[in-house]
N, C-alpha and C positions, 0 to 999 in steps of 0.2 A: 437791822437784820444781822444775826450770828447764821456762823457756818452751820451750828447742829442740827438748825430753823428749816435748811435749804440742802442738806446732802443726803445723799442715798444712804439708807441705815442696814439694808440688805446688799451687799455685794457678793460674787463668788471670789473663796481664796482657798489657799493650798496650803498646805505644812512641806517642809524640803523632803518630804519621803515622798510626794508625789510624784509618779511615774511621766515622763517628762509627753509619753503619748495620750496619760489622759491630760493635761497641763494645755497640749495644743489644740485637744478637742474642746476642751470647757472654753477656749480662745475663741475658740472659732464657732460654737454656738451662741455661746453669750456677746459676741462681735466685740471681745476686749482687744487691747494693745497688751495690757499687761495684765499681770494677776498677785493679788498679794497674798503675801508667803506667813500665816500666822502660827504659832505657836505657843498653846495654852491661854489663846484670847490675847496673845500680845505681837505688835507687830512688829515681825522679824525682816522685813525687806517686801522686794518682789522681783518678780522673773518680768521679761520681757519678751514680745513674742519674736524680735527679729533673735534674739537665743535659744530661746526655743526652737526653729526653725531649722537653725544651724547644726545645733545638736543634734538631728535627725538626720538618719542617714538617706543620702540622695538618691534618686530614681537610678543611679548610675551605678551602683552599688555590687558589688560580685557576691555579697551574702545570699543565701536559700532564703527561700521562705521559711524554713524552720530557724533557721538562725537568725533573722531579722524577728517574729517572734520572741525568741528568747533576749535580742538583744533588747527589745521592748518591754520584755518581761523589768531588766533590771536596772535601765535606767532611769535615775532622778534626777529632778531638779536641783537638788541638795548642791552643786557646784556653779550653778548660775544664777542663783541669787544673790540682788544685788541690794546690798545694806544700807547705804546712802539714800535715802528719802527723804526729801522733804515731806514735813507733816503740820497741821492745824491741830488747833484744839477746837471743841464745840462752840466754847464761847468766842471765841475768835471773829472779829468782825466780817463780814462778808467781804468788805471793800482793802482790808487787809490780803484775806487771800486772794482774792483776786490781783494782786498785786506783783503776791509772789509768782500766781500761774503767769503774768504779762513778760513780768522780767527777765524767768528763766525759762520762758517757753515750756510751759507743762502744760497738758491736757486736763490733769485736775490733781487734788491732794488727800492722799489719805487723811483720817482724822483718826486723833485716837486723845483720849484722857491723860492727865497728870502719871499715871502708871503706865504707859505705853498700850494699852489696850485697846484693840481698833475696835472705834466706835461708826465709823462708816466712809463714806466718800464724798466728795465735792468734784462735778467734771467741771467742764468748759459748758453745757449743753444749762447743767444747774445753774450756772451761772449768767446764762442768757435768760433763762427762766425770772430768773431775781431782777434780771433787768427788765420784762417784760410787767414784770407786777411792779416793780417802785415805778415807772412810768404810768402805771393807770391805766395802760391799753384796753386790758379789756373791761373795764370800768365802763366803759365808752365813752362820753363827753365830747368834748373840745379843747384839742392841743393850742395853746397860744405861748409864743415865748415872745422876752423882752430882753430888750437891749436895757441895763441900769449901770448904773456907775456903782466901785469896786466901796459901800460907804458904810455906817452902823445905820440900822434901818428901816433900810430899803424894804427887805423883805416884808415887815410890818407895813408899809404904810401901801402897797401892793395888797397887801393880804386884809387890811382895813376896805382898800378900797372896793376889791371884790364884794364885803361884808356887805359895806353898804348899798352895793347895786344886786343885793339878793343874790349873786351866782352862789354855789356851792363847787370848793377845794376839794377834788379829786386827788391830784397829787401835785406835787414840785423837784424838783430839782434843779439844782444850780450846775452850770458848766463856765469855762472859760475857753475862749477862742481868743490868742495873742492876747492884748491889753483889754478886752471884752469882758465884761460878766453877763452870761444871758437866763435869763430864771425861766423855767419852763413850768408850767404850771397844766393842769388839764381840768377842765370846769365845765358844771350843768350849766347850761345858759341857752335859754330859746332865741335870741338874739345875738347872735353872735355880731354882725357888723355894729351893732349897736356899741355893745363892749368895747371894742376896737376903738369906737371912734372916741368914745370916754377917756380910756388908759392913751392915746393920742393927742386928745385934747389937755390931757395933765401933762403933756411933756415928755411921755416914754417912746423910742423906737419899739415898734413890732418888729422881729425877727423873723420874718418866713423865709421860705428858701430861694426866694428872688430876692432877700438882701446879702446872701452868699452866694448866689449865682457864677460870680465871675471867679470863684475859686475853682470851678468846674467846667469853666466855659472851653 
């Protein structure tokens, strides 16, 4: 999966002449944090809405209403824009940026082309999204994980084995827990205890959530 696969391609942004009162409203309809700041199709930063916020003059304020007005009249963003973004490109693997959002705590990453041109957005929410489909959720099936050793393989002679007892590979995924590899797999099977006791009978741990129990006890 690329980023270009899985990010919003329509986002609201702003250019620094944006009057910093429409800036908080498009915040606050569209339920952003931030808003990015483009110029000419290429991305120049973005505002944030705790500056935004600041930039507005308080409820406490000794200005008229005409003056606040006019002072709304002429302010922009153009001074709170902030340059330093991290950004993705399309092709970008999904599990890359997701990487970057873990590390440095972001909510998601613009994206933009080889010429800096925003191409769209990746959030946190996309990214649960992406998790929800390589998992096979809504596939439906049956979730089964195994305990296997870390070896060249494995996964083949698991994915053999299924073959031969007819199930059909909805999806996989590998995880590590400490010294653990656990291969999660989700499969058509009308028999499920049946399965179990096959990939048991070859020698594999089943992994359900009664054999991590005591990390949560």
């Amino acid at each position: 999966m690329y980023v270009g696969l899985a990010m919003q391609k329509h986002v609201p942004t702003i250019t620094s002449d944006t009057l910093i009162i429409k800036a908080d409203r498009m915040m606050e309809e569209n339920k952003l944090w931030i808003l990015l700041v483009v110029e000419d199709g290429k991305l120049k930063g973005y505002v944030a809405k705790e500056d935004i916020r600041a930039a507005l003059p308080s409820g406490a304020t000794t200005f008229s209403k005409h003056e606040l007005n006019y002072l709304f009249s002429k302010l922009t963003v153009k001074d709170l824009v902030r340059k330093e973004m991290p950004t993705v490109h399309p092709e970008t693997e999904i599990e890359v940026a997701a990487k970057i959002m873990h590390d440095r705590d972001l909510a998601g990453l613009a994206v933009v082309d080889r010429d800096s041109r925003l191409k769209g957005y990746i959030s946190r929410s996309s990214m649960l999204a992406v998790l929800v489909e390589e998992m096979g959720l809504e596939l439906g099936g049956n979730r089964i994980a195994i305990e296997v050793e870390d070896r060249k393989g494995v996964m083949a002679e698991l994915s053999r084995l299924f073959f031969d007892l007819g199930v059909n590979i909805l999806s996989t995924s590998t995880f590590y827990r400490d010294s653990k590899r656990l291969i999660v797999f989700r499969i058509l099977a009308d028999d499920m205890p049946a399965i179990v006791k096959v990939v048991t009978d070859k020698g594999y741990k089943i992994a359900g959530p009664e054999y991590f129990a005591h990390e949560w006890a």
